[in-house]
Structure formats: structure tokens, C-alpha cells
PDB file of N, CA, C and O in Angstrom:
ATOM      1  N   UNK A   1      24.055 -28.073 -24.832  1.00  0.00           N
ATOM      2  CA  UNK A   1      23.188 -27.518 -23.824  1.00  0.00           C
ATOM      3  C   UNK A   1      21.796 -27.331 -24.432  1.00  0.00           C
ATOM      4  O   UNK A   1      21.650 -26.592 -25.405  1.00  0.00           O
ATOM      5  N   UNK A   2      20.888 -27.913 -23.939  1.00  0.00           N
ATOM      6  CA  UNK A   2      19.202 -27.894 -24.127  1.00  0.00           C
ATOM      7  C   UNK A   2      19.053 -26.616 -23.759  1.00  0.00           C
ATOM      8  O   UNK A   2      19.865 -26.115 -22.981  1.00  0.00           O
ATOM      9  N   UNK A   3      17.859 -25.806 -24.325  1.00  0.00           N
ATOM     10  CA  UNK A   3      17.411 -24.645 -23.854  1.00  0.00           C
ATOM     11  C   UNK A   3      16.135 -25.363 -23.415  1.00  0.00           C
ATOM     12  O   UNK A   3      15.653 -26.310 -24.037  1.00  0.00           O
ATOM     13  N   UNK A   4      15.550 -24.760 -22.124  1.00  0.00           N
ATOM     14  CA  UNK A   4      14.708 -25.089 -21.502  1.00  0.00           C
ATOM     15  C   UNK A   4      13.347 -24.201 -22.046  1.00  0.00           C
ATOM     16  O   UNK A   4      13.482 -23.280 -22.852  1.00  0.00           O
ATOM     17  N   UNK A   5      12.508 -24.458 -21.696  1.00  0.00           N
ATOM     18  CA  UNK A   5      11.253 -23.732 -22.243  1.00  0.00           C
ATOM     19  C   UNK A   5      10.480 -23.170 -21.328  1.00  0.00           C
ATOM     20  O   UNK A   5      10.254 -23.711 -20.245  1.00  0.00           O
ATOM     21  N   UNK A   6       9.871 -21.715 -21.774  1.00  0.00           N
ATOM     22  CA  UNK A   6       9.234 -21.158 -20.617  1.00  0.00           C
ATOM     23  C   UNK A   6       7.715 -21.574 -20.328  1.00  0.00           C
ATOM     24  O   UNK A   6       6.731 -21.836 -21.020  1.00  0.00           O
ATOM     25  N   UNK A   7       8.008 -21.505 -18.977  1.00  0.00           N
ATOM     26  CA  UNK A   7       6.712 -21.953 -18.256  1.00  0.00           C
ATOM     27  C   UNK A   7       5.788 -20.809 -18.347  1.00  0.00           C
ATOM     28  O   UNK A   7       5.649 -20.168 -17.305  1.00  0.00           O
ATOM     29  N   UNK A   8       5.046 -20.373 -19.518  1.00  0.00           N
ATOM     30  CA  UNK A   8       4.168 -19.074 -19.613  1.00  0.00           C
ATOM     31  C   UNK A   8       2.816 -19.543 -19.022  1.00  0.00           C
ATOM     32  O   UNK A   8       2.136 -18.542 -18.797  1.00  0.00           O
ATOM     33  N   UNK A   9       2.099 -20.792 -18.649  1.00  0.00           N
ATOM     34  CA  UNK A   9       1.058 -21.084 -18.255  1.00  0.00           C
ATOM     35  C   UNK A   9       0.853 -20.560 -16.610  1.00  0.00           C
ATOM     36  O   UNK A   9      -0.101 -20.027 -16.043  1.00  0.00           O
ATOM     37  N   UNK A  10       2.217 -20.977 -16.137  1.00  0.00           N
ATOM     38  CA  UNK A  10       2.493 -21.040 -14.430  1.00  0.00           C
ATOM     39  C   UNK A  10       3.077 -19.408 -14.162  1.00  0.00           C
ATOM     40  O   UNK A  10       3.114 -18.847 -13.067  1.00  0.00           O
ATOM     41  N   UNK A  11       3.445 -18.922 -15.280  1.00  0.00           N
ATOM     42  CA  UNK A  11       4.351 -17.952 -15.075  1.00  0.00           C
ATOM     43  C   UNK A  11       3.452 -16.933 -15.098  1.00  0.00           C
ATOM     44  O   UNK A  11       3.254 -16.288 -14.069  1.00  0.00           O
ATOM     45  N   UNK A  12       2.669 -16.593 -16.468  1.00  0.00           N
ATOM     46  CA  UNK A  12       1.471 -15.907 -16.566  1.00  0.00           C
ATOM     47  C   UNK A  12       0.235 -15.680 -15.183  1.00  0.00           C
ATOM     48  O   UNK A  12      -0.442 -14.753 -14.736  1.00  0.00           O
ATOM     49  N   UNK A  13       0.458 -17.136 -14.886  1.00  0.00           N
ATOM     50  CA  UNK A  13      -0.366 -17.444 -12.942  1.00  0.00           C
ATOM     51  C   UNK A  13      -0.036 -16.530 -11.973  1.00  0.00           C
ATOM     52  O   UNK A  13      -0.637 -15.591 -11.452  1.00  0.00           O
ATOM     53  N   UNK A  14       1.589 -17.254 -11.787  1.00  0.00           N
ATOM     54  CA  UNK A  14       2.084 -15.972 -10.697  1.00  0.00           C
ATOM     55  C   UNK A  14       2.274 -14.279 -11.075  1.00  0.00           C
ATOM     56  O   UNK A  14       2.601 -13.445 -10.230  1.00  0.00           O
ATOM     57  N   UNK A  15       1.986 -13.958 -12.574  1.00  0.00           N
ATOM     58  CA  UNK A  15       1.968 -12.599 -12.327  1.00  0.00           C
ATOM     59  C   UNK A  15       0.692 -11.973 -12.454  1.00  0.00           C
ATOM     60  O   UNK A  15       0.375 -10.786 -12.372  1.00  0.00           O
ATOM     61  N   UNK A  16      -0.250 -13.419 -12.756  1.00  0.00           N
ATOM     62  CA  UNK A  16      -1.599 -12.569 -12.473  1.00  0.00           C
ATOM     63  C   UNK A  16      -2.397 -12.440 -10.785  1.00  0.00           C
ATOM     64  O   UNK A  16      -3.471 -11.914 -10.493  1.00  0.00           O
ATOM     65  N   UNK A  17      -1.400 -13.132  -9.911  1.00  0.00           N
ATOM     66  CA  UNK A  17      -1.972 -13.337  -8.765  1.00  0.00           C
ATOM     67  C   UNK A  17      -1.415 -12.262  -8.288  1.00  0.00           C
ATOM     68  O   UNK A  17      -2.135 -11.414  -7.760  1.00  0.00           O
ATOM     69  N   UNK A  18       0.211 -12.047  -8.389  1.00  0.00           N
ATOM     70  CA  UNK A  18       0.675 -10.728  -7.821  1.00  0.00           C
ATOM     71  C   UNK A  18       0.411  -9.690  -8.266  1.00  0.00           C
ATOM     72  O   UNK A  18       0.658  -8.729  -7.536  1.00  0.00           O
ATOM     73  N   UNK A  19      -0.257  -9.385  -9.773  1.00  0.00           N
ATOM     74  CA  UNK A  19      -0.935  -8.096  -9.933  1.00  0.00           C
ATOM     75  C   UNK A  19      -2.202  -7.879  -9.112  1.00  0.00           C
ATOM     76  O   UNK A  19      -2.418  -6.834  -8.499  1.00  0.00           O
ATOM     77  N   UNK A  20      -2.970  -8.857  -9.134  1.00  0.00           N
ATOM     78  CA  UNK A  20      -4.346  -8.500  -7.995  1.00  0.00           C
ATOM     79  C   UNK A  20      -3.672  -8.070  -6.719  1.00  0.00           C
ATOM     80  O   UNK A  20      -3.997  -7.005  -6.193  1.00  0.00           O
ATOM     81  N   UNK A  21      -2.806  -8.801  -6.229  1.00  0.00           N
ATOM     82  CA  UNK A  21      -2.762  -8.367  -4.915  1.00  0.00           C
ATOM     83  C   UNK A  21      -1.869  -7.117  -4.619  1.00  0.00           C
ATOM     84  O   UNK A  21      -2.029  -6.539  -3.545  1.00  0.00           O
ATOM     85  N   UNK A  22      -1.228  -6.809  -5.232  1.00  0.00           N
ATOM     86  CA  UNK A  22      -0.525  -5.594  -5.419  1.00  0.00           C
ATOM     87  C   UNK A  22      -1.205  -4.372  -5.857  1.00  0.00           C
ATOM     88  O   UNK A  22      -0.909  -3.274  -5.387  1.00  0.00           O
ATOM     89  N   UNK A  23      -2.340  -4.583  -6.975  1.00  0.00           N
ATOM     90  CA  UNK A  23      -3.119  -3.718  -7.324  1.00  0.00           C
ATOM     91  C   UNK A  23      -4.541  -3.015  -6.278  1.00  0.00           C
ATOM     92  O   UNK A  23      -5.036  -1.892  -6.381  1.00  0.00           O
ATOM     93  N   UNK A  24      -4.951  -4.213  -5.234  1.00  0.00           N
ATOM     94  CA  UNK A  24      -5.895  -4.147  -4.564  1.00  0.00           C
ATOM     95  C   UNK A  24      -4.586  -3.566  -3.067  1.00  0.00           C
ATOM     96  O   UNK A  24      -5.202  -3.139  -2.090  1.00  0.00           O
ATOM     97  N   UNK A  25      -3.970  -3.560  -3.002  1.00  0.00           N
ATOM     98  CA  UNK A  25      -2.917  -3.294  -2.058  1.00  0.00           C
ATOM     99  C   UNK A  25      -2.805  -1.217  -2.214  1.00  0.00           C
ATOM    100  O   UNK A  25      -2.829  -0.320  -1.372  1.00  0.00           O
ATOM    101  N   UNK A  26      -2.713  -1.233  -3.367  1.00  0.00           N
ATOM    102  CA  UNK A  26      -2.305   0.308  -3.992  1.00  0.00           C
ATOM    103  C   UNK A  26      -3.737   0.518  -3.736  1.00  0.00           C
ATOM    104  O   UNK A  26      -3.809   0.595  -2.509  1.00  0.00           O
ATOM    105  N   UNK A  27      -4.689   0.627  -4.133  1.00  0.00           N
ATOM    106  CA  UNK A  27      -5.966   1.342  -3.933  1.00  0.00           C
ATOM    107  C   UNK A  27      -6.401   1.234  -2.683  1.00  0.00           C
ATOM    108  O   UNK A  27      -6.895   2.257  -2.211  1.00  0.00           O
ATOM    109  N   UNK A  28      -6.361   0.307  -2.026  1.00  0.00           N
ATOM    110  CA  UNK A  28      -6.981   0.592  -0.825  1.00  0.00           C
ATOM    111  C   UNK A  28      -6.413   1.108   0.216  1.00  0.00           C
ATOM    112  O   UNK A  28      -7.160   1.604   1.060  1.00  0.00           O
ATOM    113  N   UNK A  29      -4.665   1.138   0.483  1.00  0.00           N
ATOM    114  CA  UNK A  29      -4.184   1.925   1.280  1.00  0.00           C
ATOM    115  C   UNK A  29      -3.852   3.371   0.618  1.00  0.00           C
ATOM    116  O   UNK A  29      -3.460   4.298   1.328  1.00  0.00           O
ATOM    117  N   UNK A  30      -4.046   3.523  -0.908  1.00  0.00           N
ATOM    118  CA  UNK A  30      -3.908   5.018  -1.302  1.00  0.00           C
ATOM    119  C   UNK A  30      -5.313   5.850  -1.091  1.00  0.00           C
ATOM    120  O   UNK A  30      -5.408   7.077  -1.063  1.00  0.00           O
ATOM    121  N   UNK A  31      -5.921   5.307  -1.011  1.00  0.00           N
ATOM    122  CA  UNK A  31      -7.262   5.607  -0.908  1.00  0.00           C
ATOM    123  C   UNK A  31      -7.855   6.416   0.803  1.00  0.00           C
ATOM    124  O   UNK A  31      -8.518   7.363   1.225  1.00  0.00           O
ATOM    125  N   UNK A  32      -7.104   5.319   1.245  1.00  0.00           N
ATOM    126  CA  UNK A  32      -6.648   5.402   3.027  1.00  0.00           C
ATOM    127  C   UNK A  32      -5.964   6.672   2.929  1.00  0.00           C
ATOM    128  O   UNK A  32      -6.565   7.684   3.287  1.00  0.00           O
ATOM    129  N   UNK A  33      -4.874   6.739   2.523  1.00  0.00           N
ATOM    130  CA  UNK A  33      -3.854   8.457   2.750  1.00  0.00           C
ATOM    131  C   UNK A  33      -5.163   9.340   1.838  1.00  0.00           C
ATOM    132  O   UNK A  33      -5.818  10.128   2.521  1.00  0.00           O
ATOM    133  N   UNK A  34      -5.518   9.219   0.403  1.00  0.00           N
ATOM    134  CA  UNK A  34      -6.313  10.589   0.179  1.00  0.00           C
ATOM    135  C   UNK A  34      -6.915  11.010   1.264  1.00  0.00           C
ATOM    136  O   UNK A  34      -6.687  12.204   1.453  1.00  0.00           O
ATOM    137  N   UNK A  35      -7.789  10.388   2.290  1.00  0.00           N
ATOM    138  CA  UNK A  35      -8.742  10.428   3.597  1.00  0.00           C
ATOM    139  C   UNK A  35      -7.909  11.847   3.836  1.00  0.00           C
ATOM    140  O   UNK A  35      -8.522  12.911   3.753  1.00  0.00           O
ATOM    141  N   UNK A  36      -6.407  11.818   4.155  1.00  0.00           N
ATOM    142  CA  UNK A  36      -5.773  12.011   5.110  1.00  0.00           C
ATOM    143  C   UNK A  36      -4.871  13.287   4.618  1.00  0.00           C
ATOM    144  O   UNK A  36      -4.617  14.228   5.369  1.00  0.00           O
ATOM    145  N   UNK A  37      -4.261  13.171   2.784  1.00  0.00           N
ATOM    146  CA  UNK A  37      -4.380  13.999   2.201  1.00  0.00           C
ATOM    147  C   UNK A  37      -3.942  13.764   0.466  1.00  0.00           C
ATOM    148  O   UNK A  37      -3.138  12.902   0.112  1.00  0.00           O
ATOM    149  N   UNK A  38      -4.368  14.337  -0.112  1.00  0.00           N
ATOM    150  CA  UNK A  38      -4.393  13.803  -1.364  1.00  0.00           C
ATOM    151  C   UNK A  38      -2.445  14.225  -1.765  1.00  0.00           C
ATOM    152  O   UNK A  38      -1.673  13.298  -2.011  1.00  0.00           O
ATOM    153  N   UNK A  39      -2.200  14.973  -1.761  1.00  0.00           N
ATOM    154  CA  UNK A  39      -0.626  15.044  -1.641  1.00  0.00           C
ATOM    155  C   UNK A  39       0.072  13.856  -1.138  1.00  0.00           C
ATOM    156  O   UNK A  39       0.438  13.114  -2.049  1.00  0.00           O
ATOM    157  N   UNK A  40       0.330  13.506  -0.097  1.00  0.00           N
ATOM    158  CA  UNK A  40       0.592  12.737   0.681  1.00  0.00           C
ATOM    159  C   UNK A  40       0.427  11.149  -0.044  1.00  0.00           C
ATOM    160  O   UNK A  40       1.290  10.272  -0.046  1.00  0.00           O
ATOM    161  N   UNK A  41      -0.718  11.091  -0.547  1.00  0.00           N
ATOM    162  CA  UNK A  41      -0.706   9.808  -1.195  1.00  0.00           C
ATOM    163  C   UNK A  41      -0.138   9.887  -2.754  1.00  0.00           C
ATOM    164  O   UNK A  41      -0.207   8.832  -3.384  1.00  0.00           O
ATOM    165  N   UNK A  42       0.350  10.906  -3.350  1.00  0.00           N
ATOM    166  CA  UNK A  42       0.921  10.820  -3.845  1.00  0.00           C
ATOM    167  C   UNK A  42       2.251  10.657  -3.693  1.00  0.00           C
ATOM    168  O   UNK A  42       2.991   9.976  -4.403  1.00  0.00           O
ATOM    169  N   UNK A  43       2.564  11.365  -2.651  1.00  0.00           N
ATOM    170  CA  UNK A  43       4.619  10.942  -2.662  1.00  0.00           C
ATOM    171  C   UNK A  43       4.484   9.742  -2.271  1.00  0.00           C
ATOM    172  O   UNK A  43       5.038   8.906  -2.986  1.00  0.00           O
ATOM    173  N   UNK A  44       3.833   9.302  -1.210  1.00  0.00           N
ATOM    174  CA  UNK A  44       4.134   7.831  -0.435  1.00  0.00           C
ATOM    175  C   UNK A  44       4.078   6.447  -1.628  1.00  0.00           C
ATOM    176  O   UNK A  44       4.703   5.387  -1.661  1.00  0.00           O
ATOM    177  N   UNK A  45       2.751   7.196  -2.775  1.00  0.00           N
ATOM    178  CA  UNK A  45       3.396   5.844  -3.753  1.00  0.00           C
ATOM    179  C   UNK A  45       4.703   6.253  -4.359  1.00  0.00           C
ATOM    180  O   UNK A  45       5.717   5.582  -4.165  1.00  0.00           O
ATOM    181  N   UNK A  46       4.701   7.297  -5.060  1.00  0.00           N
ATOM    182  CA  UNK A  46       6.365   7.371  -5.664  1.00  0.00           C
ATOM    183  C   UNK A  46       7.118   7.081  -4.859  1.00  0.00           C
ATOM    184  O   UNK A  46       7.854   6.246  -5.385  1.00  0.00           O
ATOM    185  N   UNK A  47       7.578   7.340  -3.328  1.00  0.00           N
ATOM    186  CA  UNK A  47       8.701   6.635  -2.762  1.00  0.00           C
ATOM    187  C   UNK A  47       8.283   5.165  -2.803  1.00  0.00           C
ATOM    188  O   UNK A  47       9.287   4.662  -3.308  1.00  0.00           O
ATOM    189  N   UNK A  48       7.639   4.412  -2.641  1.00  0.00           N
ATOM    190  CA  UNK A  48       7.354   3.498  -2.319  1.00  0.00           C
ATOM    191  C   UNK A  48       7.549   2.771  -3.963  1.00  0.00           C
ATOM    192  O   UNK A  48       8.198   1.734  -4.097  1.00  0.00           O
ATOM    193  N   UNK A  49       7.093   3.262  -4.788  1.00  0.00           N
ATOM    194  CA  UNK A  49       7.527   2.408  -6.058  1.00  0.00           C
ATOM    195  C   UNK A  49       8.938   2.443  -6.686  1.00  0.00           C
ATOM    196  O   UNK A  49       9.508   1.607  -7.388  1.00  0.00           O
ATOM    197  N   UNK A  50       9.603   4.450  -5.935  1.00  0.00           N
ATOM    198  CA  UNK A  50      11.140   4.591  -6.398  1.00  0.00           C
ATOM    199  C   UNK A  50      11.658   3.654  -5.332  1.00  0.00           C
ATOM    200  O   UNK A  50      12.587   3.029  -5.844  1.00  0.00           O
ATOM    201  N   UNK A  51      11.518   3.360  -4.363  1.00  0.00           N
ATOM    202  CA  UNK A  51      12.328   2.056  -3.471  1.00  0.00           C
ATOM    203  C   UNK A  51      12.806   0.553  -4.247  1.00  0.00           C
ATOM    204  O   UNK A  51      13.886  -0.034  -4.299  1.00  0.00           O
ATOM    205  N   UNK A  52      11.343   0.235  -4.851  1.00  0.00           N
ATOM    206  CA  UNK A  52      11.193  -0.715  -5.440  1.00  0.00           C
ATOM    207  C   UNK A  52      11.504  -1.063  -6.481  1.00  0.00           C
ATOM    208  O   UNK A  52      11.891  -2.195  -6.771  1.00  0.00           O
ATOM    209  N   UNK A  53      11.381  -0.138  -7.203  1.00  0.00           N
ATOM    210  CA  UNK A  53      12.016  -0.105  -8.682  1.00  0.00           C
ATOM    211  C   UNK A  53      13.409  -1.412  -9.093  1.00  0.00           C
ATOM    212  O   UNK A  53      13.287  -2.511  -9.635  1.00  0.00           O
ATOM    213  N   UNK A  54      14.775  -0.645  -8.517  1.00  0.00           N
ATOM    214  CA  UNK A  54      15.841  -0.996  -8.579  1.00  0.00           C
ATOM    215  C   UNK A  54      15.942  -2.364  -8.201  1.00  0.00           C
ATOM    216  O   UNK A  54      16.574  -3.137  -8.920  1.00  0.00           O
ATOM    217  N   UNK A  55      15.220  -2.874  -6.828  1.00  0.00           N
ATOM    218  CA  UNK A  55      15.347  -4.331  -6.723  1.00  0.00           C
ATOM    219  C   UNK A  55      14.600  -4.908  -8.134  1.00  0.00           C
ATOM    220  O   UNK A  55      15.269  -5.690  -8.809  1.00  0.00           O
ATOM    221  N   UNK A  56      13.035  -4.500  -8.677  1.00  0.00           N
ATOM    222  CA  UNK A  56      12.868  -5.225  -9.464  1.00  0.00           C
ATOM    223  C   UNK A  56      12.942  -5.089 -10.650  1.00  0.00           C
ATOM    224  O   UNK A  56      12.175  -5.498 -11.521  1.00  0.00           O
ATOM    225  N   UNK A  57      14.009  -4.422 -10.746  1.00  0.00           N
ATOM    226  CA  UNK A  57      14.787  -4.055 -12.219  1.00  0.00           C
ATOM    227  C   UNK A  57      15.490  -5.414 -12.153  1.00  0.00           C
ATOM    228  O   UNK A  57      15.280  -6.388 -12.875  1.00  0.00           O
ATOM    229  N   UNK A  58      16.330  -5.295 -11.191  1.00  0.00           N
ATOM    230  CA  UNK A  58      17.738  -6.610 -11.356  1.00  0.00           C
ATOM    231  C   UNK A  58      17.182  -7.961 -11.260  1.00  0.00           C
ATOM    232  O   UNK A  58      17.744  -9.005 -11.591  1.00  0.00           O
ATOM    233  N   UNK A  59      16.240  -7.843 -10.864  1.00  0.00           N
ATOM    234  CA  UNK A  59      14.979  -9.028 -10.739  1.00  0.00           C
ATOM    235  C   UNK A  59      14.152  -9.758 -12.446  1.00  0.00           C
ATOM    236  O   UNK A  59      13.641 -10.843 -12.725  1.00  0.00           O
ATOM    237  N   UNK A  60      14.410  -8.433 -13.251  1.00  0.00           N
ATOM    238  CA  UNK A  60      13.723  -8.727 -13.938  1.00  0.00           C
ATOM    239  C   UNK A  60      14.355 -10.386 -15.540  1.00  0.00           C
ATOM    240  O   UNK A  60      13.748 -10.746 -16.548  1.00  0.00           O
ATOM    241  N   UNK A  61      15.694 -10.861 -14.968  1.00  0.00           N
ATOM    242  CA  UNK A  61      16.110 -11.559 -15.987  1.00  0.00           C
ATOM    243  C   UNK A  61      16.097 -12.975 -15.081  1.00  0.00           C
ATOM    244  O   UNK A  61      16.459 -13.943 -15.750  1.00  0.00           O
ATOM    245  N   UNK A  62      15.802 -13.236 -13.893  1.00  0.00           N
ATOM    246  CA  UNK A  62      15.869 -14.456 -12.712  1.00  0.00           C
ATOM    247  C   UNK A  62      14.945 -14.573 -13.079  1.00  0.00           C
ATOM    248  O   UNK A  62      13.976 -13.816 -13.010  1.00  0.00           O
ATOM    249  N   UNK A  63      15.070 -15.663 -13.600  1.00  0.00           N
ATOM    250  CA  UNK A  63      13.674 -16.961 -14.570  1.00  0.00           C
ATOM    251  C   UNK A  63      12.672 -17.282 -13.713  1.00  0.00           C
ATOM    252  O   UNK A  63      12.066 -18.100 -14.405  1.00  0.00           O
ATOM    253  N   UNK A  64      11.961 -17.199 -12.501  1.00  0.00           N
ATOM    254  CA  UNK A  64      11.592 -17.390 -11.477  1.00  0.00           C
ATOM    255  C   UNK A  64      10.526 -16.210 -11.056  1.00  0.00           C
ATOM    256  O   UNK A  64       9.300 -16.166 -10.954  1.00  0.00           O
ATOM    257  N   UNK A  65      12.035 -14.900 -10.787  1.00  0.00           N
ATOM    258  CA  UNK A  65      10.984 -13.900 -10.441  1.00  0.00           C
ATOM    259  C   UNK A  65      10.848 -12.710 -11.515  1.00  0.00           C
ATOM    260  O   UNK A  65      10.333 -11.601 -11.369  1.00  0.00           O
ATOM    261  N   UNK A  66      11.252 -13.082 -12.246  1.00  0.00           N
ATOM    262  CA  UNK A  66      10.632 -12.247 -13.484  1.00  0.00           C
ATOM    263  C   UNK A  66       9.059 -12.170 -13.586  1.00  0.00           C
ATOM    264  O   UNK A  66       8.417 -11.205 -13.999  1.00  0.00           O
ATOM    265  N   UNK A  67       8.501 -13.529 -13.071  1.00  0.00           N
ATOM    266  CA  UNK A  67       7.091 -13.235 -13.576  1.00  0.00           C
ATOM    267  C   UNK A  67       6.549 -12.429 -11.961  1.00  0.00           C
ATOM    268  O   UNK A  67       5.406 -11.973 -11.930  1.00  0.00           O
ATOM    269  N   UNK A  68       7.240 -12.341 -10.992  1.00  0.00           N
ATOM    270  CA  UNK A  68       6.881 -11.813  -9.708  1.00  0.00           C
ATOM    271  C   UNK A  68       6.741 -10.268 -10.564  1.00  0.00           C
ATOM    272  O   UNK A  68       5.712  -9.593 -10.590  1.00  0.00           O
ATOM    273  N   UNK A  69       7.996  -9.931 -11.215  1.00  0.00           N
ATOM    274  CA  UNK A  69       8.068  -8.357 -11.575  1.00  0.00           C
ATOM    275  C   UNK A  69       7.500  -7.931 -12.542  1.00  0.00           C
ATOM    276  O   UNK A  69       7.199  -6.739 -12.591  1.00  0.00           O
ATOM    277  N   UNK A  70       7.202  -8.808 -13.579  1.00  0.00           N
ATOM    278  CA  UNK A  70       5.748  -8.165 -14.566  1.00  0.00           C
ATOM    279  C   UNK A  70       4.235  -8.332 -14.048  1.00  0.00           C
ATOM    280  O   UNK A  70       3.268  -7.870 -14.654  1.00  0.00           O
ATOM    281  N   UNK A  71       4.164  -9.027 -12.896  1.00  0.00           N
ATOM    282  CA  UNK A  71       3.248  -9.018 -11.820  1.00  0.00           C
ATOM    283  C   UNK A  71       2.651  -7.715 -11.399  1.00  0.00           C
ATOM    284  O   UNK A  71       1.552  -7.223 -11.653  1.00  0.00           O
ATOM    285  N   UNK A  72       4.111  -7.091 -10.369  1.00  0.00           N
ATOM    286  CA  UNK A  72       4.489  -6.305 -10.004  1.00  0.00           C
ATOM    287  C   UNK A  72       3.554  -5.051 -10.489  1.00  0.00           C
ATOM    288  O   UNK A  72       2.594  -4.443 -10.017  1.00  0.00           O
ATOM    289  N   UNK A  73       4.387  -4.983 -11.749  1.00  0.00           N
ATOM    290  CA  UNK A  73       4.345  -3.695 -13.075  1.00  0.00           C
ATOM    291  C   UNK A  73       3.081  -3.745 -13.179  1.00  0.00           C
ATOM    292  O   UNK A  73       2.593  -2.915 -12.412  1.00  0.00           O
ATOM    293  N   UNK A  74       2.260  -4.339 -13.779  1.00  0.00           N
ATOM    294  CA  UNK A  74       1.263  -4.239 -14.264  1.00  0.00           C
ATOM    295  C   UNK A  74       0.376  -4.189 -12.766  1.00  0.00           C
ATOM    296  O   UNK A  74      -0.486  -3.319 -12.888  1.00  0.00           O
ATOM    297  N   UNK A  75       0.329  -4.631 -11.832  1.00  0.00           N
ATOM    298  CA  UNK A  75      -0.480  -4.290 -10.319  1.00  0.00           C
ATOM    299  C   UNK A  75      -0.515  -2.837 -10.009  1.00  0.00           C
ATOM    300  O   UNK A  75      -1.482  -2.227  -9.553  1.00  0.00           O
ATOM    301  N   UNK A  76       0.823  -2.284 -10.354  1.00  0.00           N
ATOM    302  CA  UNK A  76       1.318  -1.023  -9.566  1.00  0.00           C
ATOM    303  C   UNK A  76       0.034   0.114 -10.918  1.00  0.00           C
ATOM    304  O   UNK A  76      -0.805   0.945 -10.568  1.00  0.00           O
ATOM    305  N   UNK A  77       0.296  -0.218 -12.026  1.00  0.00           N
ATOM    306  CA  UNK A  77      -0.134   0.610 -13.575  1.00  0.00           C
ATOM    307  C   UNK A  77      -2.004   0.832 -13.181  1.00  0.00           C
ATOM    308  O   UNK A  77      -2.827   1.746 -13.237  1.00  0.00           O
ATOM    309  N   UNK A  78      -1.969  -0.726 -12.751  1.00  0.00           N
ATOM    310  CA  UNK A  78      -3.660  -1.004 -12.550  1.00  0.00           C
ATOM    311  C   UNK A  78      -4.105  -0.324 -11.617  1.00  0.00           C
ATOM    312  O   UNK A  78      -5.122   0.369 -11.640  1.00  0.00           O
ATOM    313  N   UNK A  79      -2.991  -0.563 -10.297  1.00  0.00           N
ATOM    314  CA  UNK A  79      -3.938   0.283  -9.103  1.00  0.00           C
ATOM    315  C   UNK A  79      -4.310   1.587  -9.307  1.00  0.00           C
ATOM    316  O   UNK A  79      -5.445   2.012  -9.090  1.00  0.00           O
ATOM    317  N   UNK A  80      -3.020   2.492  -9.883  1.00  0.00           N
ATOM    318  CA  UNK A  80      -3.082   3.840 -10.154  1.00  0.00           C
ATOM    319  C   UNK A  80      -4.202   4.658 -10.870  1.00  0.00           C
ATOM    320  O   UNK A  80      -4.838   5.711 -10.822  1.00  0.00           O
ATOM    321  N   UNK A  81      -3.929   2.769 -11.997  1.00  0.00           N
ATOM    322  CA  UNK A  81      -5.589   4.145 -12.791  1.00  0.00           C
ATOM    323  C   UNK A  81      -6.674   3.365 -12.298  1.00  0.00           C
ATOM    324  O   UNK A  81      -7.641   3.532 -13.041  1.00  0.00           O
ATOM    325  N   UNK A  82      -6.919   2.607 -11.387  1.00  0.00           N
ATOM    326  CA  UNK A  82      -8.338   2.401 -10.440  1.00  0.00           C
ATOM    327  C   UNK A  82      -8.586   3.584  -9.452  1.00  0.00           C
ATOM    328  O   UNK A  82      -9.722   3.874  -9.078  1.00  0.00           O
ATOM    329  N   UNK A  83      -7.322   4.341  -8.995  1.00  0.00           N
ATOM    330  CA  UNK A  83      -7.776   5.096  -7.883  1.00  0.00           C
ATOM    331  C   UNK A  83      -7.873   6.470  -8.471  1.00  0.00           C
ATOM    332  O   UNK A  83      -8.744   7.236  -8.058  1.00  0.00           O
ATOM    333  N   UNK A  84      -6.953   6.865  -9.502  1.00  0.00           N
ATOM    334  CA  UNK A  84      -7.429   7.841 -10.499  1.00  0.00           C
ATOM    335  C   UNK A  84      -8.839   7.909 -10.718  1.00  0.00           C
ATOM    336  O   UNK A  84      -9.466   8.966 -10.644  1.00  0.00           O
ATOM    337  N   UNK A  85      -9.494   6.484 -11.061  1.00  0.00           N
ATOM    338  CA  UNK A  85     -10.493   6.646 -11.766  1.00  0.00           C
ATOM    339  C   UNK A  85     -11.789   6.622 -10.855  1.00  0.00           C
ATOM    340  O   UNK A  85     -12.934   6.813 -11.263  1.00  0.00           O
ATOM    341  N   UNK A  86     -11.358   6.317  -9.367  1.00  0.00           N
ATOM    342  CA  UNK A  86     -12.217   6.286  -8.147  1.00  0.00           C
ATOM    343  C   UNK A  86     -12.605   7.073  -8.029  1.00  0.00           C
ATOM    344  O   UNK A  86     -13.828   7.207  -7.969  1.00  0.00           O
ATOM    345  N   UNK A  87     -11.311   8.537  -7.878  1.00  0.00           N
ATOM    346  CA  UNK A  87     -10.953   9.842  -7.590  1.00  0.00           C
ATOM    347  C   UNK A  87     -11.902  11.083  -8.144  1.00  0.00           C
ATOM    348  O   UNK A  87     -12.443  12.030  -7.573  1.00  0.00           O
ATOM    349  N   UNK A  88     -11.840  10.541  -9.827  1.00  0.00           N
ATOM    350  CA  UNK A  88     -12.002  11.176 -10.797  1.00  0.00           C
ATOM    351  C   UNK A  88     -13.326  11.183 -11.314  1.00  0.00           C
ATOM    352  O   UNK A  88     -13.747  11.691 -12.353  1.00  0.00           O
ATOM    353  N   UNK A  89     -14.164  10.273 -10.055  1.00  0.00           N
ATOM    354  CA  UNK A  89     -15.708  10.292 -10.832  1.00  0.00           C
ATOM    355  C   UNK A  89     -16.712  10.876 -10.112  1.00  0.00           C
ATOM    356  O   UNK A  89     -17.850  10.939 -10.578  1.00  0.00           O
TER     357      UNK A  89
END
């Protein structure tokens, strides 16, 4: 059995496309609830990332969407401290 080799060029791609859009996703609708209340946008991301979590835990060894879920991770890390840092200035 050949071991196949990872596609880090294409793979690295799709998790840098799904971090932008995931990251620009988190700030601008968390940004939307602070309006509305700064509490509030806090639980709605924790439920919303504890939902998510578990699918992309089991996600994370499927050769495919693994790079969807370090995508993911790093979108969700980025948005947080963009709107922290929106918040915070």
C-alpha cells in the first residue's frame, strides 16, 4: 500500500478561504448582537461554536475536511480577537 501525500498547497487554500469567511461571518454578525446587547453576543457565539465543536472534532481526521476544520479554528480564534479588539479600542 502507497501512502499518498498531502495536498498542503490546496489544503492550506481551503482553510485559508474558510477562515476569512468564517472570521468575517463572526465579526460582523457579533458585532450586530453587541448593537443589541453585549451579553447576548456572547452566549450566541459559545452556543454556536459549543454546537459545532463535536461535528468538527470527528471531522477533524477525513482527509478532505480536515482542512475545512483548521479553517474553521483558526476563523472562529481570528474573529474573536477582531471584535475584542473592535470593542476594546
Amino acid at each position: 500500500m502507497t501512502e499518498e501525500s498531502t495536498p498542503w498547497g490546496t489544503g492550506l487554500t481551503v482553510a485559508a478561504s474558510v477562515a476569512g469567511i468564517i472570521g468575517a461571518a463572526i465579526v460582523v454578525l457579533s458585532l450586530g448582537m453587541i448593537r443589541v446587547h453585549p451579553v447576548v453576543a456572547v452566549v450566541l457565539n459559545l452556543i454556536a461554536v459549543g454546537g459545532l465543536a463535536p461535528t468538527l472534532w470527528s471531522w477533524r481526521h477525513v482527509p478532505v475536511r480536515r482542512w475545512f476544520v483548521l479553517g474553521a479554528a483558526v476563523g472562529v480564534a481570528g474573529g474573536w480577537i477582531a471584535v475584542l479588539a473592535i470593542v476594546l479600542r
